[in-house]
mmCIF file of the N, C-alpha and C atoms, coordinates in Angstrom:
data_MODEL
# 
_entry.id   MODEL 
# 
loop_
_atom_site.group_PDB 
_atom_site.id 
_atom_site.type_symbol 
_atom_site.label_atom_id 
_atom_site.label_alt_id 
_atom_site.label_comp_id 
_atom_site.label_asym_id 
_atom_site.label_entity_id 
_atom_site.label_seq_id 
_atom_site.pdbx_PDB_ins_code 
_atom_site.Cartn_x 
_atom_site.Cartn_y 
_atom_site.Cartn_z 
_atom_site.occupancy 
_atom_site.B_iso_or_equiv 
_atom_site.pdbx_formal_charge 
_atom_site.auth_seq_id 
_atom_site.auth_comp_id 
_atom_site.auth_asym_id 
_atom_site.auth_atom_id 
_atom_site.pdbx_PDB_model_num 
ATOM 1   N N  . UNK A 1 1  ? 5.993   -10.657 4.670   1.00 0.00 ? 1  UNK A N  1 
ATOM 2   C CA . UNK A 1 1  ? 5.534   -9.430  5.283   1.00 0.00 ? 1  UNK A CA 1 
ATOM 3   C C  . UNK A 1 1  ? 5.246   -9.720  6.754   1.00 0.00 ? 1  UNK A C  1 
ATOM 4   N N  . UNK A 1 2  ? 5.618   -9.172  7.273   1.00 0.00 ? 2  UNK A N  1 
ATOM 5   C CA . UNK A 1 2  ? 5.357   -9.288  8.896   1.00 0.00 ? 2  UNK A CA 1 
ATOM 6   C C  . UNK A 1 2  ? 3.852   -8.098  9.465   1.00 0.00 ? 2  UNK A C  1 
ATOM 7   N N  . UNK A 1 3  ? 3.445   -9.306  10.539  1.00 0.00 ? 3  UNK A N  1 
ATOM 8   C CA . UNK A 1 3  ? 2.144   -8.644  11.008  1.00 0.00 ? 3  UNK A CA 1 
ATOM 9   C C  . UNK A 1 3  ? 1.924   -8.585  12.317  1.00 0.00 ? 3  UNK A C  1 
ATOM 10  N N  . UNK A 1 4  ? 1.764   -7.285  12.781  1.00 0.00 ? 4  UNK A N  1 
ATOM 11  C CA . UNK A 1 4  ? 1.381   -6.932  13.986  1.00 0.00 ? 4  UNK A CA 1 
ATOM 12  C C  . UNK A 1 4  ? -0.070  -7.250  14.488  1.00 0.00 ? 4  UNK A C  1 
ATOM 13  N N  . UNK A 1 5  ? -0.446  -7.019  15.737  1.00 0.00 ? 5  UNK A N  1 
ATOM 14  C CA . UNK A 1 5  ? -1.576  -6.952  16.024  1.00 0.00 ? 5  UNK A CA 1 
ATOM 15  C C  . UNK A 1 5  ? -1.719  -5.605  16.393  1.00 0.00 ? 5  UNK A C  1 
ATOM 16  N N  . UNK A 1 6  ? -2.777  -5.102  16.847  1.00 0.00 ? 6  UNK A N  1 
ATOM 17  C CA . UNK A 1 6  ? -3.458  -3.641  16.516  1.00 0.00 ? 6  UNK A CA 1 
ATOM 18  C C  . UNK A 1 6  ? -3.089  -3.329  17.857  1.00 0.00 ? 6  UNK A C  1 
ATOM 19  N N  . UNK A 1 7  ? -2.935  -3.941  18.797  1.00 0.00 ? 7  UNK A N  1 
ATOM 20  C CA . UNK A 1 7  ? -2.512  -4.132  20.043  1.00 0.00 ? 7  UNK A CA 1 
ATOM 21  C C  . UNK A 1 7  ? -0.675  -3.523  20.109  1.00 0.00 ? 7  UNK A C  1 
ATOM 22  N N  . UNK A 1 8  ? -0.675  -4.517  19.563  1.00 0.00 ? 8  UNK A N  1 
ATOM 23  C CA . UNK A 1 8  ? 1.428   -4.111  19.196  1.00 0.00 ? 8  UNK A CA 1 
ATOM 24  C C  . UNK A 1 8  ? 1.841   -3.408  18.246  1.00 0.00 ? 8  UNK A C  1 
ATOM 25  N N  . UNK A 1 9  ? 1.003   -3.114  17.325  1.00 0.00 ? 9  UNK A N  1 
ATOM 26  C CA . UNK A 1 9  ? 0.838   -1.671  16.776  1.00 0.00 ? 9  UNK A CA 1 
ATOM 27  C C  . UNK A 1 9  ? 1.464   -0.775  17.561  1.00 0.00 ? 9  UNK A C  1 
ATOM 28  N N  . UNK A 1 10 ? 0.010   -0.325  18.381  1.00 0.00 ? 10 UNK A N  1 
ATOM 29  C CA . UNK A 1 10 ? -0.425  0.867   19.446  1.00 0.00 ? 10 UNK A CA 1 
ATOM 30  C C  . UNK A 1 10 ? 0.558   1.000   20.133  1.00 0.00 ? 10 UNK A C  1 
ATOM 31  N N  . UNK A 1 11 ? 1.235   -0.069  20.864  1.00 0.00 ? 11 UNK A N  1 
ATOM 32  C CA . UNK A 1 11 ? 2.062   -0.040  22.216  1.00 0.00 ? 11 UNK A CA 1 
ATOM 33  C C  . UNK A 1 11 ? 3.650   0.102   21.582  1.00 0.00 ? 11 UNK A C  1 
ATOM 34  N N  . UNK A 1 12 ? 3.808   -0.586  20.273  1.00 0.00 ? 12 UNK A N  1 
ATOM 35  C CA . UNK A 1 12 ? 4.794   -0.662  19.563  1.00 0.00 ? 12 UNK A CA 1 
ATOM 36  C C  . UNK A 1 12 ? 5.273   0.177   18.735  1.00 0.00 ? 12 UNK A C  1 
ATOM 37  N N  . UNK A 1 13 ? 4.798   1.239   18.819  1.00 0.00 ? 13 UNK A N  1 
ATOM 38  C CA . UNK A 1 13 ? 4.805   2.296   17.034  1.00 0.00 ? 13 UNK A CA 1 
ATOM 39  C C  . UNK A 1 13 ? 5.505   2.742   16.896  1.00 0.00 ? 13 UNK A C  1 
ATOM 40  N N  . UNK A 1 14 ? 6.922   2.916   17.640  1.00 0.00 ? 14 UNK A N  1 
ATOM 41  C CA . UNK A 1 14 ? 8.429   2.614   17.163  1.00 0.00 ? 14 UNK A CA 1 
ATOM 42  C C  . UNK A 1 14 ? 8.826   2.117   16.414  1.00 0.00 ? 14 UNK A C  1 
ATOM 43  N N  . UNK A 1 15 ? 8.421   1.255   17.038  1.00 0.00 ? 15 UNK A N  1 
ATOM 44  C CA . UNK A 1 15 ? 9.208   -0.362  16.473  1.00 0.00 ? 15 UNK A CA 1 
ATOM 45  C C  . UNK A 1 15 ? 8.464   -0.947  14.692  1.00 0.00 ? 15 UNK A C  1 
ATOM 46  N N  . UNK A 1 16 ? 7.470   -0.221  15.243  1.00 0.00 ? 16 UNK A N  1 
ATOM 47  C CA . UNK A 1 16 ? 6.405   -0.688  13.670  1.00 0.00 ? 16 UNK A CA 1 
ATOM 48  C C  . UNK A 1 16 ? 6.900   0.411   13.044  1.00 0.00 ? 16 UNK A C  1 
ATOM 49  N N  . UNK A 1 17 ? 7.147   1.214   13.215  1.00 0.00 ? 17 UNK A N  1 
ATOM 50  C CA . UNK A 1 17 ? 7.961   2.736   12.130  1.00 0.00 ? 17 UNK A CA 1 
ATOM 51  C C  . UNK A 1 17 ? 9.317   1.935   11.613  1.00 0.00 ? 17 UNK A C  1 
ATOM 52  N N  . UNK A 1 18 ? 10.096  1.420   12.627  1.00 0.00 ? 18 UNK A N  1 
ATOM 53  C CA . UNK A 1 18 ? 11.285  0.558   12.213  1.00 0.00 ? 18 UNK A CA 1 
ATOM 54  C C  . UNK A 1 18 ? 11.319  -0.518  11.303  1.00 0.00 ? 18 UNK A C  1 
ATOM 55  N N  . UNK A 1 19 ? 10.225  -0.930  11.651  1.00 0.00 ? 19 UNK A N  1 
ATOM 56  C CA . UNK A 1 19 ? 10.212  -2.511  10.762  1.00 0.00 ? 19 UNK A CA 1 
ATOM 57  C C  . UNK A 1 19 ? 9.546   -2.145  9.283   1.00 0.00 ? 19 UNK A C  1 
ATOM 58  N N  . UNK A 1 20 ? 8.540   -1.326  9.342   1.00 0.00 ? 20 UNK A N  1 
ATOM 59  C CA . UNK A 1 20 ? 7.935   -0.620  8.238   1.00 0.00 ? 20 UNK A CA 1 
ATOM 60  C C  . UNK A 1 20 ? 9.181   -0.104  7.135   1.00 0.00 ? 20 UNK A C  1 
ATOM 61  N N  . UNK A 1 21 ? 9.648   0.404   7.678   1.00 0.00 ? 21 UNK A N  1 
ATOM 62  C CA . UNK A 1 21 ? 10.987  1.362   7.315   1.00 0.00 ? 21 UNK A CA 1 
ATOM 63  C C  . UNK A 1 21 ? 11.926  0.173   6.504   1.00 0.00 ? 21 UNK A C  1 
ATOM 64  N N  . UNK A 1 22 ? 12.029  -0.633  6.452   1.00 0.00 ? 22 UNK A N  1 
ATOM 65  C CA . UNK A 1 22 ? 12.269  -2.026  6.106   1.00 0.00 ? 22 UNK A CA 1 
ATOM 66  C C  . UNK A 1 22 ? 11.681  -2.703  4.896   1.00 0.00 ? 22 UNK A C  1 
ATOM 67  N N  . UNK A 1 23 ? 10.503  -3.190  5.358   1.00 0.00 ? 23 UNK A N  1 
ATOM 68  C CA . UNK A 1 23 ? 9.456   -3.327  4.519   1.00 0.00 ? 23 UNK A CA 1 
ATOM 69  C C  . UNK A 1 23 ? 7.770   -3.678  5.190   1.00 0.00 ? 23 UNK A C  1 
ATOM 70  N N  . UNK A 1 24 ? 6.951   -3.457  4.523   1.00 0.00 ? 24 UNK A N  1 
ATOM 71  C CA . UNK A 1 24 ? 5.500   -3.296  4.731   1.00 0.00 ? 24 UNK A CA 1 
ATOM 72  C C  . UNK A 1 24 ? 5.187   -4.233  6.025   1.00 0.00 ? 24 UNK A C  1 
ATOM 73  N N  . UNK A 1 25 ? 4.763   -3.612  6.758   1.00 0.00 ? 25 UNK A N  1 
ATOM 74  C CA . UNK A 1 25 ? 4.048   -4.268  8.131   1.00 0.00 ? 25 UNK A CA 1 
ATOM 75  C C  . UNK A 1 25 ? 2.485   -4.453  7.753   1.00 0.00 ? 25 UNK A C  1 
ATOM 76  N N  . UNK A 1 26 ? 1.519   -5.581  8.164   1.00 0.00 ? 26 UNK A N  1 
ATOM 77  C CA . UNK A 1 26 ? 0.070   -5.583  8.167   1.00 0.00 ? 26 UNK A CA 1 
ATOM 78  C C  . UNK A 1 26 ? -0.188  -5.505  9.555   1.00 0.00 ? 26 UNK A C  1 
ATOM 79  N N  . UNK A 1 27 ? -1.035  -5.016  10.026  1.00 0.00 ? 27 UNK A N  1 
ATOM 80  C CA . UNK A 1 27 ? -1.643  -4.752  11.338  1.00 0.00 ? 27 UNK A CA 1 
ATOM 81  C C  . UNK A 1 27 ? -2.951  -5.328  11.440  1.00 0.00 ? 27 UNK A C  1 
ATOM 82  N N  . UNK A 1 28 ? -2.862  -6.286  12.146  1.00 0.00 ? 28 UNK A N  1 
ATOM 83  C CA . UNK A 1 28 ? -4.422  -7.293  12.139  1.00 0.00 ? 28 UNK A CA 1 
ATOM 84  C C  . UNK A 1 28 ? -5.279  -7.060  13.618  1.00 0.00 ? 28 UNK A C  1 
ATOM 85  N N  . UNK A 1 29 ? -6.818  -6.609  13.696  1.00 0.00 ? 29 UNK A N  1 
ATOM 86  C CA . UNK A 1 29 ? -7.670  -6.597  13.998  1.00 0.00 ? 29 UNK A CA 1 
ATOM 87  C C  . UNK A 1 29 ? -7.591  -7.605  14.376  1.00 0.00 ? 29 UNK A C  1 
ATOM 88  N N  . UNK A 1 30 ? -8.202  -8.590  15.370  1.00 0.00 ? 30 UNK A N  1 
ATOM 89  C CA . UNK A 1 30 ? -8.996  -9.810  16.172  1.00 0.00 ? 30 UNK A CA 1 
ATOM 90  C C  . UNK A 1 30 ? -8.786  -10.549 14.816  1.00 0.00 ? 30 UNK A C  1 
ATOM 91  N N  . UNK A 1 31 ? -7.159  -10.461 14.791  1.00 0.00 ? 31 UNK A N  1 
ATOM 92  C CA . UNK A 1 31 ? -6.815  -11.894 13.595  1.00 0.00 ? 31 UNK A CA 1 
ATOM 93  C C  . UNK A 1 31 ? -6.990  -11.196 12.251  1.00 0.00 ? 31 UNK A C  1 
ATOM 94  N N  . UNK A 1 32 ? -7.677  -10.119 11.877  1.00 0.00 ? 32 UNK A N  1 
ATOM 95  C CA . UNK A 1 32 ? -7.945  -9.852  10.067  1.00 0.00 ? 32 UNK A CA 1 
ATOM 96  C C  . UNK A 1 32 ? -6.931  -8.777  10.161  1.00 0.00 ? 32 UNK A C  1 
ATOM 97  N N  . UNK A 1 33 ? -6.341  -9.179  8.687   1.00 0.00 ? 33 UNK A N  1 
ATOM 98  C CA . UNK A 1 33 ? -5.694  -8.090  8.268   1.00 0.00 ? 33 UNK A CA 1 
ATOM 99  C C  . UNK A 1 33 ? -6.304  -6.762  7.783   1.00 0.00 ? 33 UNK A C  1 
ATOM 100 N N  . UNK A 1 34 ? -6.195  -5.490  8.353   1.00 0.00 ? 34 UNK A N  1 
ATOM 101 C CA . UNK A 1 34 ? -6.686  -4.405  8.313   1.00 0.00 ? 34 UNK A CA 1 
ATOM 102 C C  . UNK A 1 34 ? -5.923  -3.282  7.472   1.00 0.00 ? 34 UNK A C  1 
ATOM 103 N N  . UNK A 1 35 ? -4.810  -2.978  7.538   1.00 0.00 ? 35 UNK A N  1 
ATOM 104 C CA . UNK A 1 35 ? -4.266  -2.222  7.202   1.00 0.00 ? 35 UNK A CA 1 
ATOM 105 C C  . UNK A 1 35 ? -2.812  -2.565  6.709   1.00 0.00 ? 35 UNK A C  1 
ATOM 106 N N  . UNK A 1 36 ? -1.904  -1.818  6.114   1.00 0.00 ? 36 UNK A N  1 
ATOM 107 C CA . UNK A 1 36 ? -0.439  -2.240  5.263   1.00 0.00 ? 36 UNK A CA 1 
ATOM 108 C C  . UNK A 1 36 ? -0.020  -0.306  5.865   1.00 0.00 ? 36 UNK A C  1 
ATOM 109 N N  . UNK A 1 37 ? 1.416   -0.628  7.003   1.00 0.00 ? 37 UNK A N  1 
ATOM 110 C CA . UNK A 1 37 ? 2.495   0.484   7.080   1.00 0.00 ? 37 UNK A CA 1 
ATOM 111 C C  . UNK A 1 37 ? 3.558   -0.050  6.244   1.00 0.00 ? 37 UNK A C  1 
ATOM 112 N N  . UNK A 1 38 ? 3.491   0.918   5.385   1.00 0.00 ? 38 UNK A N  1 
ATOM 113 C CA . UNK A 1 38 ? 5.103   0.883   4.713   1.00 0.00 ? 38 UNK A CA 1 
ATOM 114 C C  . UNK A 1 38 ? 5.785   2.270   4.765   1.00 0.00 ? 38 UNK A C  1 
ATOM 115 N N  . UNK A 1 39 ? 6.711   2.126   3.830   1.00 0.00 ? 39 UNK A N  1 
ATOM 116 C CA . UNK A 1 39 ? 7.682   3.386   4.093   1.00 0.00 ? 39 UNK A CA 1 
ATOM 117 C C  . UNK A 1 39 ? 6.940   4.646   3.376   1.00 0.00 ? 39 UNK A C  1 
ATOM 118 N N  . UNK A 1 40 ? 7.789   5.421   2.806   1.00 0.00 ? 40 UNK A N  1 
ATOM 119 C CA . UNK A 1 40 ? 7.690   6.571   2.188   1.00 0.00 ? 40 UNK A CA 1 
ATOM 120 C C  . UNK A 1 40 ? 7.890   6.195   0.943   1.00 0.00 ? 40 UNK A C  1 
ATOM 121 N N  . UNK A 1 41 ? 9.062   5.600   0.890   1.00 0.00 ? 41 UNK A N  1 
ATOM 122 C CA . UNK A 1 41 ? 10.072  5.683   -0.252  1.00 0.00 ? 41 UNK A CA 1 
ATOM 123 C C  . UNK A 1 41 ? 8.810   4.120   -1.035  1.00 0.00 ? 41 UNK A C  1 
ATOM 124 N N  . UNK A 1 42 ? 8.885   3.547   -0.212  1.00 0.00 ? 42 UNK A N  1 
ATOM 125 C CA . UNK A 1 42 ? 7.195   2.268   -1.236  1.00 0.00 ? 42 UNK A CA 1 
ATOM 126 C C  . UNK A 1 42 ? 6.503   3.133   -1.772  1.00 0.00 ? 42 UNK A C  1 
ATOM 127 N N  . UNK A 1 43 ? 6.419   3.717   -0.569  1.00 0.00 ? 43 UNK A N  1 
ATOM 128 C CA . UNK A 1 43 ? 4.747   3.939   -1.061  1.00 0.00 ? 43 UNK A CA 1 
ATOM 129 C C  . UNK A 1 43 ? 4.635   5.232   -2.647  1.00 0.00 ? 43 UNK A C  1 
ATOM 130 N N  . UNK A 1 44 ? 5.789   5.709   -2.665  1.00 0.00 ? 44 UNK A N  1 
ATOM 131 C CA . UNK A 1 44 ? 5.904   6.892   -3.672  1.00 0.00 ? 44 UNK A CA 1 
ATOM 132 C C  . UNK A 1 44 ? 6.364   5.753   -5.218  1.00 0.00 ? 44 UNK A C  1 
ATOM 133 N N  . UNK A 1 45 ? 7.277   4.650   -4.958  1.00 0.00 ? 45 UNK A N  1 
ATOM 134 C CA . UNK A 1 45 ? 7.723   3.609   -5.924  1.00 0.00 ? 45 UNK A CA 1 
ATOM 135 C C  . UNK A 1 45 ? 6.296   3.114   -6.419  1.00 0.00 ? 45 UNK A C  1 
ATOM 136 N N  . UNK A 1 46 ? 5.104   2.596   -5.306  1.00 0.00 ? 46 UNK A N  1 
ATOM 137 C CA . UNK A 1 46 ? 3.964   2.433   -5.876  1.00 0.00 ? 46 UNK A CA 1 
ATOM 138 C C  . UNK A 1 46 ? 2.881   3.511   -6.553  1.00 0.00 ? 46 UNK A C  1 
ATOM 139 N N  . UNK A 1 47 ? 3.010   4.817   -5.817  1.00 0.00 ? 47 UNK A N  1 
ATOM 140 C CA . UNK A 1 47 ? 2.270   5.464   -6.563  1.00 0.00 ? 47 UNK A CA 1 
ATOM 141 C C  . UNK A 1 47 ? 2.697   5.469   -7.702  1.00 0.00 ? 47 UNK A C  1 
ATOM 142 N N  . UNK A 1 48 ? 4.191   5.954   -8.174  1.00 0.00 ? 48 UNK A N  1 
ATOM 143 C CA . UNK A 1 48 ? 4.754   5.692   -9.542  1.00 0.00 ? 48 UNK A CA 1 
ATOM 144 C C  . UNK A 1 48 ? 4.794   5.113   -10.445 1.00 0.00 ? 48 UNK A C  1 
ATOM 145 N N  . UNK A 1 49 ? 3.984   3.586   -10.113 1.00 0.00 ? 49 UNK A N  1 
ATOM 146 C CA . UNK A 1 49 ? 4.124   2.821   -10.729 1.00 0.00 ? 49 UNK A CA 1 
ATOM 147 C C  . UNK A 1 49 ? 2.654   2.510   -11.384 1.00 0.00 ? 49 UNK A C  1 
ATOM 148 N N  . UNK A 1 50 ? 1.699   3.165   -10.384 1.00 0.00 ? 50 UNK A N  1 
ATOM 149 C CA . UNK A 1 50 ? 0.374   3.021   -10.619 1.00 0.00 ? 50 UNK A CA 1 
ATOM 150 C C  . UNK A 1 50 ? -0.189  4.371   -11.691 1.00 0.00 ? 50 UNK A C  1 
ATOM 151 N N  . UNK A 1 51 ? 0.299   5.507   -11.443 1.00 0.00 ? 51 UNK A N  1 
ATOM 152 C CA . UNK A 1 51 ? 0.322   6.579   -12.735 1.00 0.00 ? 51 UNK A CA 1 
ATOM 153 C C  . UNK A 1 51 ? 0.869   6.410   -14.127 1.00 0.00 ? 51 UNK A C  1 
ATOM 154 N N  . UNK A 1 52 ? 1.657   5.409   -14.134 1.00 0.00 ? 52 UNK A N  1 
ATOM 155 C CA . UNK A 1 52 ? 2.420   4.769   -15.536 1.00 0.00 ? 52 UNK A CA 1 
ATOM 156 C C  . UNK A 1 52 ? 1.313   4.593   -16.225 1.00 0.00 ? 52 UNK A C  1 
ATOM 157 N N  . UNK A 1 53 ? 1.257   4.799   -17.623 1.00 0.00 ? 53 UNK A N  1 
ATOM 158 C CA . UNK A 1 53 ? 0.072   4.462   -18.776 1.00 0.00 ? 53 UNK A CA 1 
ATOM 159 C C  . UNK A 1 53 ? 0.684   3.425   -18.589 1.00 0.00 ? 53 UNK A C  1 
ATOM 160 N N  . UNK A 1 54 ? -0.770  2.174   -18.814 1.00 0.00 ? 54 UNK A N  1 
ATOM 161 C CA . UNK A 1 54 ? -0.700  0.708   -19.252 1.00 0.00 ? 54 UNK A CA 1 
ATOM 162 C C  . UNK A 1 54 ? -1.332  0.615   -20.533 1.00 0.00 ? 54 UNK A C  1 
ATOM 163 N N  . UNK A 1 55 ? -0.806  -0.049  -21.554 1.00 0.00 ? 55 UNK A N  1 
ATOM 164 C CA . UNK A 1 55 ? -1.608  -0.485  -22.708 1.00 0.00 ? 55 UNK A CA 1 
ATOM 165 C C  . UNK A 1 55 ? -3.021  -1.049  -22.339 1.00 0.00 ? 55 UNK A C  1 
ATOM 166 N N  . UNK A 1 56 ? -3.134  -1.963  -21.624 1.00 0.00 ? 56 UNK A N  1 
ATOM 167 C CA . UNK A 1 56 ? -5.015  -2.232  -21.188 1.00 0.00 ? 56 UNK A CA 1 
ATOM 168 C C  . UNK A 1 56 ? -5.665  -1.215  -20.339 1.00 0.00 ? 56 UNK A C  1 
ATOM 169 N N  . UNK A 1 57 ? -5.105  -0.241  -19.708 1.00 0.00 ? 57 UNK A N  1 
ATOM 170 C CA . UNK A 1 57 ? -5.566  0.686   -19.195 1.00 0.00 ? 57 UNK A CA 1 
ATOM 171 C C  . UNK A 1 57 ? -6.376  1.583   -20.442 1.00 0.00 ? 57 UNK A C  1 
ATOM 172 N N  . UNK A 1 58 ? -5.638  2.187   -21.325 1.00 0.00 ? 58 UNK A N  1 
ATOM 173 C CA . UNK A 1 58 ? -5.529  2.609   -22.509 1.00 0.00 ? 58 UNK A CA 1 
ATOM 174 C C  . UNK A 1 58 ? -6.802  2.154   -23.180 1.00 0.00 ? 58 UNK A C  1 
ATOM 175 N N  . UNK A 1 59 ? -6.340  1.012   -23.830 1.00 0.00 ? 59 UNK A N  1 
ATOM 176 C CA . UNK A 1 59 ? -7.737  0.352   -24.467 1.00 0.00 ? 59 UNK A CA 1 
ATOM 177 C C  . UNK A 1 59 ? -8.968  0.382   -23.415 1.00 0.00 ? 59 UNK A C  1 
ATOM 178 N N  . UNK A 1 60 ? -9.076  0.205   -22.459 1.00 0.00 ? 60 UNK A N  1 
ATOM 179 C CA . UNK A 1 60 ? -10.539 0.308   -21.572 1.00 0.00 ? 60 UNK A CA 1 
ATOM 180 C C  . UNK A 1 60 ? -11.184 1.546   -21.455 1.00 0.00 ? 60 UNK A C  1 
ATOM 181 N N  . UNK A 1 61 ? -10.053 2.444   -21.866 1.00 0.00 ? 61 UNK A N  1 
ATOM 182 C CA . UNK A 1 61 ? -10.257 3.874   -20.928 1.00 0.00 ? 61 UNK A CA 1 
ATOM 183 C C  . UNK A 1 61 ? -11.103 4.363   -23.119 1.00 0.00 ? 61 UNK A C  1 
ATOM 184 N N  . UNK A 1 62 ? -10.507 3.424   -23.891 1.00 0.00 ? 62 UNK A N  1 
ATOM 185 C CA . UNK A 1 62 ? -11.022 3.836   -25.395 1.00 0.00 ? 62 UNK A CA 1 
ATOM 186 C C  . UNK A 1 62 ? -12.390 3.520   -25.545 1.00 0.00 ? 62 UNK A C  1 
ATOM 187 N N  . UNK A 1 63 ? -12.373 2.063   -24.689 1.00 0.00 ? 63 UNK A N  1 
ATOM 188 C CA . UNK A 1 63 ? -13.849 1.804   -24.892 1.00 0.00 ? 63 UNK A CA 1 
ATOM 189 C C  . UNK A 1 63 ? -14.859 2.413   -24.191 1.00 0.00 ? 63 UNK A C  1 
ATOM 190 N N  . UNK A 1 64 ? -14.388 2.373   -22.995 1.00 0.00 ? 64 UNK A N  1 
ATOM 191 C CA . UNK A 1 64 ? -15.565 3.158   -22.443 1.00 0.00 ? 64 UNK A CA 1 
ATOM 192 C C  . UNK A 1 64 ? -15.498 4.993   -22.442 1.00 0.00 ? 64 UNK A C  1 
ATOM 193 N N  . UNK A 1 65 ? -14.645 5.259   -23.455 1.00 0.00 ? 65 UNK A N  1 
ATOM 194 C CA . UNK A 1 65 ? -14.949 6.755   -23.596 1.00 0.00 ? 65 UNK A CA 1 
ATOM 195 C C  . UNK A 1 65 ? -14.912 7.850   -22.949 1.00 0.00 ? 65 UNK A C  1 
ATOM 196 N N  . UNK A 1 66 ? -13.972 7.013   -21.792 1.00 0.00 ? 66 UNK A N  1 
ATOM 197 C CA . UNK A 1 66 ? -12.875 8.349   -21.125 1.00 0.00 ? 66 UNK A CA 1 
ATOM 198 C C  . UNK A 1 66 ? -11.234 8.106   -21.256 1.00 0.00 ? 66 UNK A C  1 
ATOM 199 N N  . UNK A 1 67 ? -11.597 8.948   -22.598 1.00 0.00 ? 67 UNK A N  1 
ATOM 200 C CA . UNK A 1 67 ? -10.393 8.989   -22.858 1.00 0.00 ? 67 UNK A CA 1 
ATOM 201 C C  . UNK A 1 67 ? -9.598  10.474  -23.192 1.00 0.00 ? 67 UNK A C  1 
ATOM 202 N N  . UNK A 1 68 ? -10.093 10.975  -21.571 1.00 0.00 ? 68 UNK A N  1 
ATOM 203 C CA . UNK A 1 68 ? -9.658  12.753  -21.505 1.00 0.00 ? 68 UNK A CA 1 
ATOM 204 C C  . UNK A 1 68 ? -9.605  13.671  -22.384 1.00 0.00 ? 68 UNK A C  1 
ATOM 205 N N  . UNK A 1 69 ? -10.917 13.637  -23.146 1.00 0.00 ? 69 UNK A N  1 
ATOM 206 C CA . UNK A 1 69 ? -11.208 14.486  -23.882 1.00 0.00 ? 69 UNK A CA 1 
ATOM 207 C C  . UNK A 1 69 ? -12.375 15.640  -23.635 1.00 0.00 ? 69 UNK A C  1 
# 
């Protein structure tokens, strides 16, 4: 994953739309990683993937009794 600084972000946000567009850019603060640009098309593959029923999701969601009823 490639990482910008918040600096080359700002001045860069072309280029970080481009590379994003690609795959996930991190944008680091005074060295910390702060934030993740990715595309559209990720970020909808991850939501998708995160709405999927999981079997341990399932069982946790039994025990503790939200289980949308």
């Amino acid at each position: 994953m490639r990482t910008l600084s918040a600096k080359d972000a700002k001045y860069g946000f072309g280029r970080m739309i481009d590379l994003a567009r690609a795959a996930p850019v991190t944008v680091a603060k005074y060295g910390r990683p702060v934030v993740v640009v990715l595309s559209v098309e990720e970020y909808e593959r991850l939501k998708a993937l995160d709405m999927r029923p999981t079997h341990a999701g399932t069982a946790a969601r039994k025990r503790t009794g939200a289980g949308g009823r």
